[in-house]
C-alpha positions as CSV (number, residue, x, y, z in Angstrom):
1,X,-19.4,-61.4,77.1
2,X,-17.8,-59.4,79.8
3,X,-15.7,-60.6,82.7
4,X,-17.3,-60.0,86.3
5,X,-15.6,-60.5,89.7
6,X,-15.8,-64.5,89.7
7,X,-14.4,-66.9,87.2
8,X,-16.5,-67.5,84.7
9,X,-17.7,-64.9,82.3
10,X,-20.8,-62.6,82.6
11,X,-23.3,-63.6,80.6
12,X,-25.2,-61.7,78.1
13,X,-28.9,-62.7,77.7
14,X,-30.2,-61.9,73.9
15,X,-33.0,-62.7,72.1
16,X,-32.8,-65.9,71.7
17,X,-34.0,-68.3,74.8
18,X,-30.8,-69.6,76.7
19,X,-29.1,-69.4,80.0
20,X,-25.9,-70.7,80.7
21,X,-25.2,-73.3,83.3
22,X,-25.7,-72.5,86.4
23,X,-22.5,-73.3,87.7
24,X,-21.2,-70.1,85.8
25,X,-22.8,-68.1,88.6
26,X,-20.4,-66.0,90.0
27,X,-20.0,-66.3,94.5
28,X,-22.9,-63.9,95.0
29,X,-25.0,-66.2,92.5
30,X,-25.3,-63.6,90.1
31,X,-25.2,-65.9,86.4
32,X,-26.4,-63.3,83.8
33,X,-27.8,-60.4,82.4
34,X,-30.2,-58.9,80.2
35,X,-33.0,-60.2,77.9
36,X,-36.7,-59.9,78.8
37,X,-39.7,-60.7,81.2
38,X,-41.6,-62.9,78.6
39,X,-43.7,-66.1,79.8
40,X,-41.7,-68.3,78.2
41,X,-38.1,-67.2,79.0
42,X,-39.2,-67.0,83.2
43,X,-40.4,-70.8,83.0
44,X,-37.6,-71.4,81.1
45,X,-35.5,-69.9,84.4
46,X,-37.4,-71.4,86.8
47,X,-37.1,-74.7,85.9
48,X,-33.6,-74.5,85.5
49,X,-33.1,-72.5,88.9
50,X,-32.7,-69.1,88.0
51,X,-34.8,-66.2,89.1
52,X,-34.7,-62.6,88.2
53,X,-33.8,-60.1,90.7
54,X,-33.3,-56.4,89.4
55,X,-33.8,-52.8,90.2
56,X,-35.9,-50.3,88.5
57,X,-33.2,-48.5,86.4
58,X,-30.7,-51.6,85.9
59,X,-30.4,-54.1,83.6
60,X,-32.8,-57.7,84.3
61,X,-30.1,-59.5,86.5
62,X,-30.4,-63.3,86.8
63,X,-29.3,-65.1,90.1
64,X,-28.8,-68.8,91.0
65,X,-27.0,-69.0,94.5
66,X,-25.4,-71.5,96.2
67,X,-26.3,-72.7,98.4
68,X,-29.9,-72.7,97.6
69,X,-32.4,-71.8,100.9
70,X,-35.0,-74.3,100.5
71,X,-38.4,-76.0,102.8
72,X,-38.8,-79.1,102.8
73,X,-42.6,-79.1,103.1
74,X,-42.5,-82.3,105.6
75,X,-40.1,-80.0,107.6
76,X,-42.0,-76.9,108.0
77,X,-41.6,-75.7,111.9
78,X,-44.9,-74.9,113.7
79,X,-44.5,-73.1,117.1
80,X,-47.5,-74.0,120.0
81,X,-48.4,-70.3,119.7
82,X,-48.9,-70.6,115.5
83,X,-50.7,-73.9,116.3
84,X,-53.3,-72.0,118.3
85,X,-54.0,-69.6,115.6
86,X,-53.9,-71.9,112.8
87,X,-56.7,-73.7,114.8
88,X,-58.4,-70.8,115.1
89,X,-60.7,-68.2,113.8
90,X,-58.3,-65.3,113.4
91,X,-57.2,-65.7,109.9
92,X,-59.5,-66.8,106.9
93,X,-57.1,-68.2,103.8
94,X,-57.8,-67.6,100.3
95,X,-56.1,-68.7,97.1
96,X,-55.6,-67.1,93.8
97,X,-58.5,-64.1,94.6
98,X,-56.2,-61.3,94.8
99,X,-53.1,-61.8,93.4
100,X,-52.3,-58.1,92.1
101,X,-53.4,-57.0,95.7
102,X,-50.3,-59.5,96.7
103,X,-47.7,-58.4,94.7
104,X,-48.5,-55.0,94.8
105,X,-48.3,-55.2,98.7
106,X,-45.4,-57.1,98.8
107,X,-43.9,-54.4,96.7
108,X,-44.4,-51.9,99.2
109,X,-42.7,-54.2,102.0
110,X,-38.8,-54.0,101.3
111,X,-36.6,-56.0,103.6
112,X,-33.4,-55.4,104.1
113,X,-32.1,-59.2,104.4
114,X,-34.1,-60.5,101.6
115,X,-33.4,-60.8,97.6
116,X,-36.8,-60.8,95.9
117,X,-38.7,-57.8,97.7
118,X,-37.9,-55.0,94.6
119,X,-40.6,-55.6,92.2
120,X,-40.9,-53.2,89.5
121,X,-43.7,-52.1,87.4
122,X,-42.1,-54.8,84.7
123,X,-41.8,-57.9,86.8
124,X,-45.4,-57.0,88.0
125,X,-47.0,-57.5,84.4
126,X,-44.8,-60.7,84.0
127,X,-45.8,-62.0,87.0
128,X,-49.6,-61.3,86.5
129,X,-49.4,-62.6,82.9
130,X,-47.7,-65.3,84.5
131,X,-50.6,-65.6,86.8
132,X,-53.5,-65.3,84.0
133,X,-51.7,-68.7,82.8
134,X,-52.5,-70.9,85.9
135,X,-48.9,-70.7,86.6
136,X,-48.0,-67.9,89.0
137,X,-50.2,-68.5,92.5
138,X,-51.3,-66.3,95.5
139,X,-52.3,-67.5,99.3
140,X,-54.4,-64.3,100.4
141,X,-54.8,-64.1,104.4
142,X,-57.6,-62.0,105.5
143,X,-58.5,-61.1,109.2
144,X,-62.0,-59.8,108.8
145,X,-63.0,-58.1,105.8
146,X,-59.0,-56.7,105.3
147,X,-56.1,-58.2,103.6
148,X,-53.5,-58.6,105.9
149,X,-50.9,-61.1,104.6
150,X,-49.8,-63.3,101.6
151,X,-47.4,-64.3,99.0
152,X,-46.9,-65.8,95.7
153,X,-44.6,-67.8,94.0
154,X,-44.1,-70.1,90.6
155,X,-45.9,-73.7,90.6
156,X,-43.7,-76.1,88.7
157,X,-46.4,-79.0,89.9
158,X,-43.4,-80.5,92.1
159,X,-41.7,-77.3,93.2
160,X,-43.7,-74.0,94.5
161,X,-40.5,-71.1,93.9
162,X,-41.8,-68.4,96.4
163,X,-41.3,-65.1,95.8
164,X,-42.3,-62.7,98.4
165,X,-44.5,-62.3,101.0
166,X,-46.2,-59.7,103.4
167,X,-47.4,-59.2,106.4
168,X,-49.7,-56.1,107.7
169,X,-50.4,-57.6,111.1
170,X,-48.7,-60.2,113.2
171,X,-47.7,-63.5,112.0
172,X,-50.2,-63.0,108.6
173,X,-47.3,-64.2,106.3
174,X,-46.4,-67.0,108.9
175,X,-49.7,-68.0,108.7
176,X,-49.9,-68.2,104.6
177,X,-46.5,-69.8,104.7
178,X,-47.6,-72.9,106.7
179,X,-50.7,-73.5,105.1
180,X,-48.8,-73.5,102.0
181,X,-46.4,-76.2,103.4
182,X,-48.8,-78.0,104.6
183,X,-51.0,-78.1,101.4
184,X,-47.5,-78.8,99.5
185,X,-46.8,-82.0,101.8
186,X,-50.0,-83.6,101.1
187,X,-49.7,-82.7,97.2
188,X,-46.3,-84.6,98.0
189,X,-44.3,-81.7,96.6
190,X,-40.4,-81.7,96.7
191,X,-39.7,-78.5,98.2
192,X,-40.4,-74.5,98.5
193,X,-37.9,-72.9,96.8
194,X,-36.8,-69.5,99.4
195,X,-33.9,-68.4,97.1
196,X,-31.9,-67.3,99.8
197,X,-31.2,-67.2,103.4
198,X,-33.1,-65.3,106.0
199,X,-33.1,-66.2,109.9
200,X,-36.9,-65.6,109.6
201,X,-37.5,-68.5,106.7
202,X,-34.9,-70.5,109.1
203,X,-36.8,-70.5,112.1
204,X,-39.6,-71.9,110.0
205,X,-37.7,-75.0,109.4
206,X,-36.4,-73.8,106.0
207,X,-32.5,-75.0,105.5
208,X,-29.7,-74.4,102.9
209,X,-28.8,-77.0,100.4
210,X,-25.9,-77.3,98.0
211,X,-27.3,-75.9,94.5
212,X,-26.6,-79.1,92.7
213,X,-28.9,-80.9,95.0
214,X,-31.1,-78.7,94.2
215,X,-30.9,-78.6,90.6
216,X,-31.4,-82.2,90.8
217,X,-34.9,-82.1,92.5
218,X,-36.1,-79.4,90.2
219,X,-35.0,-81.6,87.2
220,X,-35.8,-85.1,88.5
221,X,-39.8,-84.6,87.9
222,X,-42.1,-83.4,85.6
């Protein structure tokens, strides 16, 4: 172990499947480092509320913030000018066609106030095993014959943990985003996890709750 800039120490990761309690996040929500992509160790975050965040030539870093940006699906914000293109033709939606399309695409979208855009080559293949298993999802949005918006995320069957998501033309990944919620509410999901704060995931009725309220939905269920 190593001492970081919070209080508790930094956490090795080794072989062996373990993470150490959340709480022992440092303020940034960084909780520890090292150890692999495999199947089995990524569930083994996500249902515990850690996520992997990393770039290309670091170590595998492994966050849990606090507070935790979460969507209530119930809650999801629809604006009258998203109402009339989710009534209409514009957009077609597809589920689980494309999924390396996704990722890759929402690889090549960085933004600047948003954790989980900088997927390497590695988290990739995790991701599409992950996929391949029934457990990683994508919501493809198509205007025409083109692929102009998505995401994907990690279905825990009460919790969707979004990822990422891109847009190539206006309000693509709004558009994937609400259909999700909405599909999540009837499902009577808990939540969309969002990781972190961004005033876009805000205005879409996403809101920030203590990580201990969190942890408490993702471990009350299934």
């Amino acid at each position: 172990m190593k001492k970081d800039s919070g209080h508790h120490p930094l956490f090795f990761v080794t072989d062996r499947l373990e993470f150490p309690p959340v709480e022992h996040a440092n303020e940034e929500g960084l909780l520890a480092v090292g150890g692999d992509l495999s199947s089995e160790r990524l569930l083994l975050a996500y249902r515990r509320g850690i996520f992997p965040w990393f770039n290309e030539d670091s170590l595998i870093l492994w966050w849990s913030p606090d507070p935790r940006m979460v969507l209530f699906p119930n809650k999801i914000k629809v604006s009258k000018s998203m109402r009339k293109i989710l009534e209409g033709n514009r957009f077609k939606l597809t589920k689980n066609t494309q999924f390396e399309a996704v990722i890759d695409q929402c690889a090549q979208s960085p933004r600047k106030d948003q954790m989980g855009t900088w997927i390497t080559q590695a988290m990739k293949k995790a991701y599409v095993k992950l996929h391949k298993l029934g457990i990683a999802k994508s919501y493809e949005v198509w205007e025409k014959d083109e692929l102009v918006g998505g995401l994907y995320g990690i279905d825990l069957g009460h919790v969707f943990c979004g990822e990422s998501m891109f847009s190539k033309v206006s309000n693509a990944s709004k558009f994937a985003f609400i259909k999700l919620a909405q599909e999540l509410e009837e499902k009577r999901y808990s939540l969309i996890d969002c990781q972190v704060y961004t005033p876009h995931l805000e205005s879409l009725g996403a809101e920030e709750i203590p990580r201990e309220a969190f942890i408490e939905i993702l471990t009350s269920q299934k």
